[in-house]
Backbone as CSV, one residue per row, in Angstrom:
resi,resn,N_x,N_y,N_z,CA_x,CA_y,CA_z,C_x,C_y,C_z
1,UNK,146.955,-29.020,42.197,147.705,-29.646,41.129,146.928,-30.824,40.549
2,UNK,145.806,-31.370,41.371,145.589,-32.599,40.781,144.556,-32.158,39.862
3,UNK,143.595,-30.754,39.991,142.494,-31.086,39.157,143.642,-30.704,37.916
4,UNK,144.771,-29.811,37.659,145.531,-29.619,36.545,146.096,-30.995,35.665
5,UNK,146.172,-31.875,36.717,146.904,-32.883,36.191,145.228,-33.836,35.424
6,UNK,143.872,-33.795,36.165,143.107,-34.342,35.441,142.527,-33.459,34.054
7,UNK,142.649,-31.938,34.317,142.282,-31.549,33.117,143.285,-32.172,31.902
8,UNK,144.645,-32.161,32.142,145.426,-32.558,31.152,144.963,-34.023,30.640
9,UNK,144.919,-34.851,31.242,144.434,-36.478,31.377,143.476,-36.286,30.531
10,UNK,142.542,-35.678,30.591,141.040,-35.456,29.891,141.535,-34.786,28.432
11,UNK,142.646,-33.967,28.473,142.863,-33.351,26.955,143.778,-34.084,26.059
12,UNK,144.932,-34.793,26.505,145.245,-35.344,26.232,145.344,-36.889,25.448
13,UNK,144.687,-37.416,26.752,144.067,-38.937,26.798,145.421,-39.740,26.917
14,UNK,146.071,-39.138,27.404,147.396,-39.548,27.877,148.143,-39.876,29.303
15,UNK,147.543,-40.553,30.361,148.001,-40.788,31.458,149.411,-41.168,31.789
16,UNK,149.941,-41.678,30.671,151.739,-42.219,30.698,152.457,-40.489,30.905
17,UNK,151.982,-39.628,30.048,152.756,-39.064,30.174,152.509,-37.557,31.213
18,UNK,151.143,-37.544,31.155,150.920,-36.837,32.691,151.322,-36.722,33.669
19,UNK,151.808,-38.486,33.995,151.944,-39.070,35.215,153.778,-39.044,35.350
20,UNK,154.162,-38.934,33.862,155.361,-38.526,34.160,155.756,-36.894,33.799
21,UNK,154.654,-36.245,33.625,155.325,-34.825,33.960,155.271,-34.798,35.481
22,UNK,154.247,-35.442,36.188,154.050,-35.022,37.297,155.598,-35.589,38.326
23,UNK,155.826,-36.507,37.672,157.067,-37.225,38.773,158.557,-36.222,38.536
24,UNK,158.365,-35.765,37.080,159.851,-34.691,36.887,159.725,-34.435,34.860
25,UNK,159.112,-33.296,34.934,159.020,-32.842,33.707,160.167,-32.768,32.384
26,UNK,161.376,-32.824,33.286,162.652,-33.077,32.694,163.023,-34.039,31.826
27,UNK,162.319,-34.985,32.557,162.429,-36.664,31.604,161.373,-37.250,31.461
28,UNK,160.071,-36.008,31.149,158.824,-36.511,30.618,158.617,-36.753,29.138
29,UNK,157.983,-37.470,28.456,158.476,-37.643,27.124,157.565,-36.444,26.320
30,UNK,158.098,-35.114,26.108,157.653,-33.913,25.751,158.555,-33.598,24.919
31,UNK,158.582,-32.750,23.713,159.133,-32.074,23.256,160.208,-30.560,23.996
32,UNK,161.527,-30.644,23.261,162.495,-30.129,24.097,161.455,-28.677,24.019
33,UNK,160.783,-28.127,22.882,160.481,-26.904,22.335,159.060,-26.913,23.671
34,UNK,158.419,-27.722,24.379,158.018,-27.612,25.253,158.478,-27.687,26.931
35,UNK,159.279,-28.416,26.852,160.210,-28.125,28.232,160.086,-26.728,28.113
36,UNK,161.377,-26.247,27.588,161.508,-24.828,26.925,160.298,-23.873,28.225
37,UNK,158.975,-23.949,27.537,157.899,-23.792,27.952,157.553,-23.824,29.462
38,UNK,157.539,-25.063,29.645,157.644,-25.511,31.293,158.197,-24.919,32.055
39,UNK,159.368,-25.299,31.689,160.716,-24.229,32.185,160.024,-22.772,32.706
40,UNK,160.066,-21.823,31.775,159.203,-20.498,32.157,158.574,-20.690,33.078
41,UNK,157.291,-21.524,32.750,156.474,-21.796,33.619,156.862,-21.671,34.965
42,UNK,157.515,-22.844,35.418,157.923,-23.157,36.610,158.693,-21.624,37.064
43,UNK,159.546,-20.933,36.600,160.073,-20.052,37.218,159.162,-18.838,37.156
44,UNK,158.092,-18.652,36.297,156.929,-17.737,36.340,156.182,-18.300,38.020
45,UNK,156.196,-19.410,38.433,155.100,-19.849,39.241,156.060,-19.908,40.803
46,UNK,157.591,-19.408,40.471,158.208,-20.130,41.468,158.476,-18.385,41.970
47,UNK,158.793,-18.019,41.225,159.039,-16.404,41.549,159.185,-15.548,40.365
48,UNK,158.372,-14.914,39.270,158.054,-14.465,38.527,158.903,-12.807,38.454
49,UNK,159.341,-12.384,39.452,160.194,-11.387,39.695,161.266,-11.626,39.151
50,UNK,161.874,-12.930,39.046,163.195,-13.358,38.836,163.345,-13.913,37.141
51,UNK,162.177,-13.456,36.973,162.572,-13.701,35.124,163.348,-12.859,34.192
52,UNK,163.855,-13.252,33.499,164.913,-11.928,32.733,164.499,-12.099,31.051
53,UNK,164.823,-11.652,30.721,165.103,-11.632,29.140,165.573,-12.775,28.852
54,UNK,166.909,-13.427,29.122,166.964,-14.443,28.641,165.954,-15.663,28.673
55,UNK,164.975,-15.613,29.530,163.505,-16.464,29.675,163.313,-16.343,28.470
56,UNK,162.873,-14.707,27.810,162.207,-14.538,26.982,163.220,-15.372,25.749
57,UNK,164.255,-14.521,26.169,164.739,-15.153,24.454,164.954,-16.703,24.518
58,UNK,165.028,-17.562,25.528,164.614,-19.002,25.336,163.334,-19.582,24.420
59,UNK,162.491,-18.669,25.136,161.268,-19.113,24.307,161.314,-18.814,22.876
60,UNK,161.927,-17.800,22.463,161.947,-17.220,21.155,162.746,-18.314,20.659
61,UNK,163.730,-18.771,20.851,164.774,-19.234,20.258,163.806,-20.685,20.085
62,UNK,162.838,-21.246,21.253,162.516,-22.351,20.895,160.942,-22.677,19.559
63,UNK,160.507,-20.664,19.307,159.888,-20.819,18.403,158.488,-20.298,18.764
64,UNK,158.424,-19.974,20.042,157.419,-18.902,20.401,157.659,-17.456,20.508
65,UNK,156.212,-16.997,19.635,156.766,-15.757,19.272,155.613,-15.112,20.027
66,UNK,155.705,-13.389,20.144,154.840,-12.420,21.256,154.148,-13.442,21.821
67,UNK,153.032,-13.040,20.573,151.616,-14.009,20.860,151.580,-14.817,21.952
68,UNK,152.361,-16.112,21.392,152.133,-17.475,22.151,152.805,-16.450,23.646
69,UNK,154.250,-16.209,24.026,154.815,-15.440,25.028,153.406,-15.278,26.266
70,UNK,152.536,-14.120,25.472,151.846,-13.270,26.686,151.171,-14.686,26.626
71,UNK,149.989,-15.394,25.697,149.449,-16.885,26.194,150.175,-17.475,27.237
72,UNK,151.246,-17.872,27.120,151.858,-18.895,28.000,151.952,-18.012,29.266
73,UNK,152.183,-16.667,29.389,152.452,-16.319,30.430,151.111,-15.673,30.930
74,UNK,150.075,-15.693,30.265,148.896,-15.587,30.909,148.142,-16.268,31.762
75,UNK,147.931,-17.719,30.859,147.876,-18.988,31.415,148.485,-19.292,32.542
76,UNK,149.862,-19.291,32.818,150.222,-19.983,33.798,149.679,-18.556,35.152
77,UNK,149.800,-17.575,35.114,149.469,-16.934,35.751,148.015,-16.959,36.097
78,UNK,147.165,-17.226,35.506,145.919,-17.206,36.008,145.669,-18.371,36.812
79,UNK,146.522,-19.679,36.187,146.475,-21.030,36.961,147.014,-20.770,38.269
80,UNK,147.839,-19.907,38.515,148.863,-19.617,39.982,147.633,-18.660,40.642
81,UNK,146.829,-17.745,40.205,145.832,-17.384,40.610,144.712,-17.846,41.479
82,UNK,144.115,-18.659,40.600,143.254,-20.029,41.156,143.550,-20.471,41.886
83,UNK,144.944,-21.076,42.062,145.431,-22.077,42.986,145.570,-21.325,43.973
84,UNK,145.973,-20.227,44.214,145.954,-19.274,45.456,145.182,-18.803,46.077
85,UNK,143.707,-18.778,45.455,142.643,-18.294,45.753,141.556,-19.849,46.412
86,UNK,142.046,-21.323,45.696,141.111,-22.590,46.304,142.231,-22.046,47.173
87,UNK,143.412,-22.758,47.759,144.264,-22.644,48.663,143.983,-21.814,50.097
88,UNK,143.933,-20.579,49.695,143.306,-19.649,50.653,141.617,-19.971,51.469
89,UNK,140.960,-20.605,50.438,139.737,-20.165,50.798,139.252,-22.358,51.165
90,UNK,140.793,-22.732,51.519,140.839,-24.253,51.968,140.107,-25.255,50.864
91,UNK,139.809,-25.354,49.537,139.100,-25.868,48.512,139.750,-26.832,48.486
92,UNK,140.960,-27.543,48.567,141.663,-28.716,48.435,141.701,-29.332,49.365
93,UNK,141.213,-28.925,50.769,141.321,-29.552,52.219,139.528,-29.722,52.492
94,UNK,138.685,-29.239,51.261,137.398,-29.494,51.934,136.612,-28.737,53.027
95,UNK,137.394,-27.080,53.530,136.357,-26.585,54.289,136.488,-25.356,53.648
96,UNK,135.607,-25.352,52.410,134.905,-24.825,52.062,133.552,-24.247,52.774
97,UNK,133.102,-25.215,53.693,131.829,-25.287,54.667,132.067,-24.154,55.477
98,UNK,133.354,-24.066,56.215,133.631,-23.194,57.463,133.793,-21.559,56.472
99,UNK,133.995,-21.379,55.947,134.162,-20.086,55.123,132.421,-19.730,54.734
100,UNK,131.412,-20.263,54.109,130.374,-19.912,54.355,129.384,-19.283,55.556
């Protein structure tokens, strides 16, 4: 999570509000049409089985259409990827060494 939270820092140039997605995205100062977003997210990353249509039509309703849809749900999926794959292979704990 943290290199996610520095890539954002770096794109942004916004640490106020990084630092408060990171504490609770809910009352981060974001646009509702991105919560929206998050939202998915989080339930794409929390259990992705459990998404329904109404996910989808949230997003629609908040103004993302196909396109952006498979993006957002690409993205976060490849990020849940990564993270499963440093995770596994100990990249955040530093033994990287013992796996060689």
């Amino acid at each position: 999570m943290e290199s996610h939270a520095e890539f954002l820092r770096r794109v942004t140039l916004n640490e106020d509000m990084v630092a408060a997605l990171r504490r609770d995205y809910r009352r981060a100062p974001i646009t509702d049409r991105e919560k929206v977003m998050v939202e998915y997210v989080v339930q794409l990353t929390k259990d992705a089985a459990r998404i329904t249509p109404e996910h989808h039509s949230r997003l629609r309703a908040a103004g993302y259409d196909d396109r952006a849809r498979l993006q957002i749900t690409l993205i976060a999926s490849w990020f849940n990827y990564i993270n499963r794959v440093a995770d596994a292979l100990g990249v955040a704990r530093g033994t990287m060494d013992e796996v060689k």
